[in-house]
C-alpha positions as CSV (number, residue, x, y, z in Angstrom):
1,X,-3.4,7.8,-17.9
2,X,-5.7,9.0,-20.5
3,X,-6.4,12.3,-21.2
4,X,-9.5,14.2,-19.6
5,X,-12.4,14.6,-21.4
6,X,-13.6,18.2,-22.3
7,X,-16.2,17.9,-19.5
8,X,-13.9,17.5,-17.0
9,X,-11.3,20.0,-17.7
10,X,-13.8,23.0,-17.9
11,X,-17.3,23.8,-17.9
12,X,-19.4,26.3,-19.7
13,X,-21.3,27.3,-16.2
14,X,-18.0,27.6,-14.6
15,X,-15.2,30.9,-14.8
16,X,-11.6,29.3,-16.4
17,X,-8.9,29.8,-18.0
18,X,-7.9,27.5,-20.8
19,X,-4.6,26.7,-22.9
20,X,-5.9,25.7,-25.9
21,X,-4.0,24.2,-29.0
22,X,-5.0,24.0,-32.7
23,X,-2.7,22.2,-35.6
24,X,-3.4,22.1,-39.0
25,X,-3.7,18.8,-41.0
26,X,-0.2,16.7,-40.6
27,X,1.1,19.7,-39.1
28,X,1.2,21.2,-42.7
29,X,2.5,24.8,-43.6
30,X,-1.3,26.0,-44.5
31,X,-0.6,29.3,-43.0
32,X,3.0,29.8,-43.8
33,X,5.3,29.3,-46.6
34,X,4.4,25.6,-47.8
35,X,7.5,24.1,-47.9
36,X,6.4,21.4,-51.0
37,X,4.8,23.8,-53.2
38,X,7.1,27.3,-51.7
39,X,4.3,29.0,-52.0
40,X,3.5,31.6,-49.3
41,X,0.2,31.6,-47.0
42,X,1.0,33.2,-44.6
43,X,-1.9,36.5,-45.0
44,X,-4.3,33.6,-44.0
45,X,-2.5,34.5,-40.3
46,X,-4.7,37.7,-40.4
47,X,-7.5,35.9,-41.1
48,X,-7.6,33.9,-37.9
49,X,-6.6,37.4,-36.3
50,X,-9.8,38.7,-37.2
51,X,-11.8,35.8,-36.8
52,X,-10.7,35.8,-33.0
53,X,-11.0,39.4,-32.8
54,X,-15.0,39.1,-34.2
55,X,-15.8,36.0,-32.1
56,X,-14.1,38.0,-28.9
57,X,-17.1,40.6,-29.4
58,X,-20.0,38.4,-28.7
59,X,-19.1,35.5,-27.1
60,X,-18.5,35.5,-23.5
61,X,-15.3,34.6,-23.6
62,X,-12.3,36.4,-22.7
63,X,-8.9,36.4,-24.9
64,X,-5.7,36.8,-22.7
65,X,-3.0,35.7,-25.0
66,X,-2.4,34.2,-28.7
67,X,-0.4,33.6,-31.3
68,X,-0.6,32.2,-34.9
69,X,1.6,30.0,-36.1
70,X,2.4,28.4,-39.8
71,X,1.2,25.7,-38.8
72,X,-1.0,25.9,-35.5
73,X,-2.4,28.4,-33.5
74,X,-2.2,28.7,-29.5
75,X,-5.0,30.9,-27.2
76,X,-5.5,31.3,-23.3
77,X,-9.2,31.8,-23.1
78,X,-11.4,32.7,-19.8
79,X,-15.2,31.7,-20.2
80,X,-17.1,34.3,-18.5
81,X,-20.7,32.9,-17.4
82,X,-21.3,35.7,-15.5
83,X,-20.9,38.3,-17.8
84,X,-23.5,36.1,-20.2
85,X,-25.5,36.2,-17.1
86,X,-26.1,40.0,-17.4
87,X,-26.9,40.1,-21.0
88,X,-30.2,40.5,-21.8
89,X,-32.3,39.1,-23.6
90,X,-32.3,40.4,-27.0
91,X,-28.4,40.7,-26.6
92,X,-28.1,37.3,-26.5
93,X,-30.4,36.7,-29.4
94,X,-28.6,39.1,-31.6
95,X,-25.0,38.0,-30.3
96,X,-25.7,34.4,-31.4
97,X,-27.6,35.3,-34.9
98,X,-24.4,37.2,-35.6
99,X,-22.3,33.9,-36.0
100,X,-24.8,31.6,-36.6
101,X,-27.7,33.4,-38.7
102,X,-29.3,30.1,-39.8
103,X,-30.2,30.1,-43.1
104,X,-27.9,30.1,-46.6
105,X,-26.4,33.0,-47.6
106,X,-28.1,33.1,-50.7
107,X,-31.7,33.8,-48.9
108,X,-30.8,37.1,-47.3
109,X,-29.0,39.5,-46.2
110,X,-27.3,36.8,-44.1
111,X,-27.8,39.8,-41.0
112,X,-30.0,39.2,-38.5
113,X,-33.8,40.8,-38.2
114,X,-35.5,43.0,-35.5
115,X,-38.1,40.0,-36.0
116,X,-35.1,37.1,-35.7
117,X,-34.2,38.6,-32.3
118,X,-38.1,38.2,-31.8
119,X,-38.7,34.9,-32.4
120,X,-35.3,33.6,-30.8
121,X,-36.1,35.4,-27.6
122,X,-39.6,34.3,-27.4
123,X,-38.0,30.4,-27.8
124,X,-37.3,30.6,-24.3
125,X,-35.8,26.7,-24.1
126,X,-33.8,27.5,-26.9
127,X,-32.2,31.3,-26.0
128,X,-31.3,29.0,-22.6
129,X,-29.8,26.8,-24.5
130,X,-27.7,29.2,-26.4
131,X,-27.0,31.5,-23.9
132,X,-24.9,28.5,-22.4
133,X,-23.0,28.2,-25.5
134,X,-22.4,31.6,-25.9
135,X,-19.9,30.8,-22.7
136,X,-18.5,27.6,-23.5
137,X,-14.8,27.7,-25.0
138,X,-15.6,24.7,-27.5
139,X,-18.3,26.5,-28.9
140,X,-15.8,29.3,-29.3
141,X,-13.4,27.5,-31.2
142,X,-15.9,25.7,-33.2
143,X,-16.6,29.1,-35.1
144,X,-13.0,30.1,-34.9
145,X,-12.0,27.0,-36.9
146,X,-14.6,26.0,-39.5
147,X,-14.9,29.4,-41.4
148,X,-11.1,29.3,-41.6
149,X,-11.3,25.5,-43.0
150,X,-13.7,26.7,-45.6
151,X,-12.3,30.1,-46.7
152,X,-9.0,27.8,-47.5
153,X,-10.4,25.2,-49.2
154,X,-12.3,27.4,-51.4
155,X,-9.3,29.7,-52.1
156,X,-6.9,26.0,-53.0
157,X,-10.2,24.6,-54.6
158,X,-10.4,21.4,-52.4
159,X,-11.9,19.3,-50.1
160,X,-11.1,17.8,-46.7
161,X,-9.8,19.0,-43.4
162,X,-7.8,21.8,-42.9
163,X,-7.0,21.5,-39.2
164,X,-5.8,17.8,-37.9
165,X,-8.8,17.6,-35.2
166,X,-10.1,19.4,-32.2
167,X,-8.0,21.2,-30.5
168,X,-6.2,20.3,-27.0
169,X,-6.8,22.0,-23.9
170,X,-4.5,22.7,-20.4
171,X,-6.9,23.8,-17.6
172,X,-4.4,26.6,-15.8
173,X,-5.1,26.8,-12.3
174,X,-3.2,29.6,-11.0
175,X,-1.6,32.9,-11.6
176,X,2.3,31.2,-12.3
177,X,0.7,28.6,-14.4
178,X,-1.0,31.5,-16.3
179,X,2.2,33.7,-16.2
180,X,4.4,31.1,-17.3
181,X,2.0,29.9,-20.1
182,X,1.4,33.7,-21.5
183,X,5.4,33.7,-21.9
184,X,5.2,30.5,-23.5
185,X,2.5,31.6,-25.9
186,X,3.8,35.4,-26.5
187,X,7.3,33.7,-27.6
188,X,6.7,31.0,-29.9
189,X,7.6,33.0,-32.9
190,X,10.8,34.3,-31.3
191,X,11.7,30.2,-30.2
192,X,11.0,29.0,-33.4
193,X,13.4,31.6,-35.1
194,X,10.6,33.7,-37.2
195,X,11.5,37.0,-35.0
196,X,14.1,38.0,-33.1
197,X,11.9,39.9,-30.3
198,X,8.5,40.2,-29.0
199,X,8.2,43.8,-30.8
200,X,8.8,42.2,-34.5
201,X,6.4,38.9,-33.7
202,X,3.1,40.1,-35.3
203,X,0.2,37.8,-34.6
204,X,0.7,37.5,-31.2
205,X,-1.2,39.1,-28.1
206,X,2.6,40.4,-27.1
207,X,3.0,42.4,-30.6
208,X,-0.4,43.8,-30.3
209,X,0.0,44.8,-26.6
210,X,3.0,46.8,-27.2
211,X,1.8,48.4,-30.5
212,X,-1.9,49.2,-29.0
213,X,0.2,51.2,-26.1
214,X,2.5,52.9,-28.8
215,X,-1.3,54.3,-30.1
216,X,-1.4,52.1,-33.4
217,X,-5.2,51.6,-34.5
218,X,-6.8,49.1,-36.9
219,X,-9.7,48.5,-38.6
220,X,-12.3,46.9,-36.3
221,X,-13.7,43.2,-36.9
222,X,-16.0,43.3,-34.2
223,X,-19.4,42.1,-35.0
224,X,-22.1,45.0,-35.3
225,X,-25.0,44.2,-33.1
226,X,-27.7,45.9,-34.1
227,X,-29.9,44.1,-35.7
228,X,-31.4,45.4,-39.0
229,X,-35.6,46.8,-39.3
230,X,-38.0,44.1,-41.2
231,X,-39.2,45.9,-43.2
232,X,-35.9,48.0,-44.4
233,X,-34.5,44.1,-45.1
234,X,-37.6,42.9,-47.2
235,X,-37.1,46.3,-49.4
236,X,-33.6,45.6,-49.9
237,X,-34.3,41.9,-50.9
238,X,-36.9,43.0,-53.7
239,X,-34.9,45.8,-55.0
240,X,-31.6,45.3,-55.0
241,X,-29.7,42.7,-57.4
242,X,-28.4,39.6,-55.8
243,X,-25.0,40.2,-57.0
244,X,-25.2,44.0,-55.0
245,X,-26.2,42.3,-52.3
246,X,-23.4,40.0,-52.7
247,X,-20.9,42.8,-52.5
248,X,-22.1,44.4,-50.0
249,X,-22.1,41.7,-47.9
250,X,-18.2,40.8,-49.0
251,X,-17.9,44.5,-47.8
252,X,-19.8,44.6,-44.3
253,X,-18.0,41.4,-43.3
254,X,-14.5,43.3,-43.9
255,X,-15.4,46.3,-41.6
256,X,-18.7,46.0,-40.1
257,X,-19.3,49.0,-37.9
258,X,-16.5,51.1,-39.7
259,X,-14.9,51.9,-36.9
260,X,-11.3,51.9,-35.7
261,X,-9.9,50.6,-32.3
262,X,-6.5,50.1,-30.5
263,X,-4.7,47.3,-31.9
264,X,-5.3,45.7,-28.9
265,X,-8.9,46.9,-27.9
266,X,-10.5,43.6,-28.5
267,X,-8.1,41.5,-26.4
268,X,-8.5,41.3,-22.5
269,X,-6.6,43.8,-20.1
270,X,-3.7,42.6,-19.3
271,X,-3.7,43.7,-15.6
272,X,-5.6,42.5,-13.3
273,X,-7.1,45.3,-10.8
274,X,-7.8,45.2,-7.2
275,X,-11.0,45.8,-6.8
276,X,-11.9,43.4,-9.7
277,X,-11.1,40.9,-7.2
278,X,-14.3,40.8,-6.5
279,X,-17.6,39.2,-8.0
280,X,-18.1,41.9,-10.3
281,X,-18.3,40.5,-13.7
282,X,-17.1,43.8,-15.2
283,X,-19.0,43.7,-18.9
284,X,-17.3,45.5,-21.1
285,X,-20.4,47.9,-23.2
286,X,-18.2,49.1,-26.0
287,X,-19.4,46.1,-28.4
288,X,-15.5,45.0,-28.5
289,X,-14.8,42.1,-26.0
290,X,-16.7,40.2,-23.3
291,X,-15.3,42.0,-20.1
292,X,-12.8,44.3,-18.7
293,X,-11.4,42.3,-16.3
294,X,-7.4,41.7,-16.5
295,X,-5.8,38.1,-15.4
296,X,-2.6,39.1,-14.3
297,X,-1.4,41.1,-11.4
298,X,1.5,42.8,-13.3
299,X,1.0,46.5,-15.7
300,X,2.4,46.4,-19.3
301,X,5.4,47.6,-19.0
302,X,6.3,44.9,-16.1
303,X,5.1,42.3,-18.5
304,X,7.4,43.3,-21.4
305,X,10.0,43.8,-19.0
306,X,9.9,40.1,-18.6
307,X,8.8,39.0,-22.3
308,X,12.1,40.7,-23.3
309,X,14.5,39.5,-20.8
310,X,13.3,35.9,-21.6
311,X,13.1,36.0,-25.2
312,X,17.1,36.9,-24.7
313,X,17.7,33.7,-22.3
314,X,18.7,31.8,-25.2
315,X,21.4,29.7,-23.5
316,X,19.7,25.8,-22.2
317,X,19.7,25.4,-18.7
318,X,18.8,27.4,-15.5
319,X,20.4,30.8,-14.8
320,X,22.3,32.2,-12.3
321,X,20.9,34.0,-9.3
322,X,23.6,36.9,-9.7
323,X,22.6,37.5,-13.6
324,X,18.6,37.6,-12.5
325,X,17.3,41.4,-12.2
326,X,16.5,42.0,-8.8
327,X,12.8,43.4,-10.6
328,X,12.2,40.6,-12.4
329,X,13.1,38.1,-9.6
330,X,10.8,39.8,-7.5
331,X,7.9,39.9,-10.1
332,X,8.3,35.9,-10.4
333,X,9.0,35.6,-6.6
334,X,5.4,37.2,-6.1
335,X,3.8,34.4,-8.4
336,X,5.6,31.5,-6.7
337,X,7.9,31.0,-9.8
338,X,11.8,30.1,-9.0
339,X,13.6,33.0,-10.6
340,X,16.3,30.5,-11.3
341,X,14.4,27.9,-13.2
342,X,12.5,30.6,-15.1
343,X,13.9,30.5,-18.7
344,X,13.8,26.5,-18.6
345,X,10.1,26.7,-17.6
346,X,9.3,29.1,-20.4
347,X,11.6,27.9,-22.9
348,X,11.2,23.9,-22.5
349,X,7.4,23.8,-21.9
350,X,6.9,20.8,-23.7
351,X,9.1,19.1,-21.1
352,X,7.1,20.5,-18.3
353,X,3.6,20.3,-19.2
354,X,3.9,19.4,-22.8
355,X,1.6,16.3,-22.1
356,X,-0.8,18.1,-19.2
357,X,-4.3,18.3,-19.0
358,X,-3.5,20.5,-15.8
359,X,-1.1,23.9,-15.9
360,X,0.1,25.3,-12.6
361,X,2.4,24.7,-9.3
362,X,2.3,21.2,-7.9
363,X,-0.1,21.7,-4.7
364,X,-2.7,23.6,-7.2
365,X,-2.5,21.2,-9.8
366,X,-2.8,18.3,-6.8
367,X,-5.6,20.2,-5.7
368,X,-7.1,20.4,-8.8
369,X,-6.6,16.7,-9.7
370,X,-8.6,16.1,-5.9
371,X,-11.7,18.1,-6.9
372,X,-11.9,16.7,-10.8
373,X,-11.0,13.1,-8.6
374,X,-8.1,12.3,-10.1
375,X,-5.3,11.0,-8.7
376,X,-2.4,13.1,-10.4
377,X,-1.8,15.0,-13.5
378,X,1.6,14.7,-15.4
379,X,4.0,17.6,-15.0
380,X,3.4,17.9,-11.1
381,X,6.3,16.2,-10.3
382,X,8.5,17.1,-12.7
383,X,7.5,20.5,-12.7
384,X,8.0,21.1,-8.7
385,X,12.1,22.3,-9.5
386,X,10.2,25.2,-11.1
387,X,8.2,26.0,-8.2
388,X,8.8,27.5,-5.3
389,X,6.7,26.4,-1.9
């Protein structure tokens, strides 16, 4: 069966949570130590970081999980439609100029105008137009990846594609697909053998989790969006040097508001609250991520709990009912997840849903398949040992 198109695995209009999966060209060490050459790229990690970080503060998309790889780079995303729905306006105009300022470099400030936001907003065909891409995951990616493919071929003086193609999505359909899925993501480092626990695998939602609630704080990527006075940019234009403005601009894109956050301010609360059950988009207004809503019903220290008790399940196979917690079997229990099977599920995902379009327990993934009218998806059946009814 061939796989989805993007279409039909999720929709810009539509609130959902996405798996996605981006490899770099021929699965090459281009953000590691290159194994040919031994040398070692692995600070280009922190570049994707930020980049993520940035693009969480004015798109309307929601970052639950990540990691960065050597050589690809995993992300659960939730498009949020109805937070772009309460923007206004001129938020949306200045959100969008932010990324994509249109026009070179060289013939400005490359920031955004009081009179850009103008003229965007007055476009009313077009701000509709962005507005929808401000939600849509692709769009997302699309300035994730290509300012990274740049910034690397300028820095190895060379030409051609960085990443092998457009990334690959999972739709996750419930709360033990996403639970299973965040494991999955949060531990690659540790399964590959670059760390030995969640609390040493920087570059990972996991890592900054744990060292945002131990009070660390970094230097904020987020996007400043203000836009700057006319007339103040035309002044600066005629009457400062190209090459100042240059360096300034090297300087603002390295800390643009100047301020300092939580490690993990920019990424999405892990825990989902009650009350956000309900249609309440909850926009977050502190300029670092879309929303405050959480996607999991669990607090951090229940989710570490787990994260650490897995990454230790290094022996193959399913584990005895005896050697299971009774808290963690009941956290997994709650989710629909067969305590038993739990390590396998997390630690052999390629078997399970390795060649997926469609992440969750069999009758939500059937269910799923019914209303995108499909037949099946692969992994349902395989997957059900993991599962309980």
């Amino acid at each position: 069966m061939p796989r989805p198109q993007r279409c039909e695995q999720f929709d810009s209009g539509e609130v959902c949570i996405v798996h996605v999966v981006q490899r770099c060209v021929r699965r090459a060490f281009l953000a590691g130590i290159d194994q040919a050459s031994g040398k070692d790229y692995s600070f280009r990690k922190e570049w994707i970081r930020r980049r993520m970080e940035a693009l969480a503060s004015v798109f309307a998309v929601d970052v639950l999980s990540y990691v960065v790889m050597s050589n690809h780079m995993h992300q659960i995303l939730r498009n949020r439609p109805d937070v772009c729905a309460e923007w206004s306006d001129e938020e949306v105009a200045i959100r969008w100029l932010r990324v994509f300022p249109g026009r070179r470099l060289e013939e400005h400030l490359a920031e955004p105008t009081e009179n850009d936001v103008k003229t965007l907003v007055r476009n009313k065909e077009r701000l509709a137009e962005v507005r929808r891409r401000l939600s849509d995951i692709s769009w997302f990616m699309r300035a994730l990846a290509e300012p990274i493919a740049r910034m690397a071929n300028k820095e190895d003086e060379c030409t051609g594609r960085f990443w092998e193609g457009r990334f690959k999505a999972q739709r996750i359909v419930d709360e033990a697909g996403l639970l299973a899925c965040s494991m999955y993501v949060d531990l690659n480092p540790v399964r590959a053998a670059i760390a030995e626990s969640p609390e040493e695998s920087v570059h990972t939602s996991a890592y900054d989790r744990i060292e945002g609630s131990n009070g660390e704080k970094i230097p904020s990527a987020a996007f400043d969006l203000k836009p700057i006075p006319t007339e103040e940019a035309a002044r600066k234009i005629r009457d400062t040097p190209v090459e100042t403005l240059r360096e300034e601009r090297k300087a603002k894109r390295k800390h643009p508001t100047g301020r300092r956050i939580r490690r993990d301010g920019w990424l999405s609360p892990l825990r989902l609250q009650a009350d956000a059950l309900a249609a309440h988009p909850q926009v977050h207004t502190d300029g670092l991520r879309s929303s405050d809503k959480g996607f999991l019903h669990l607090t951090l220290s229940q989710y570490k709990r787990l994260l650490d008790w897995t990454a230790q399940r290094t022996g193959a196979g399913a584990t005895a009912v005896q050697d299971i917690p009774k808290a963690i079997a009941k956290t997994l229990a709650d989710v629909g997840i067969d305590a038993a099977m739990w390590r396998d599920l997390v630690w052999d995902w390629q078997k399970y849903f390795g060649k997926s379009a469609c992440v969750g327990r069999p009758e939500s993934m059937r269910e799923h398949a019914e209303r995108s009218n499909r037949h099946h998806y692969r992994g349902q059946a395989i997957g059900k040992a993991c599962f309980t009814s």
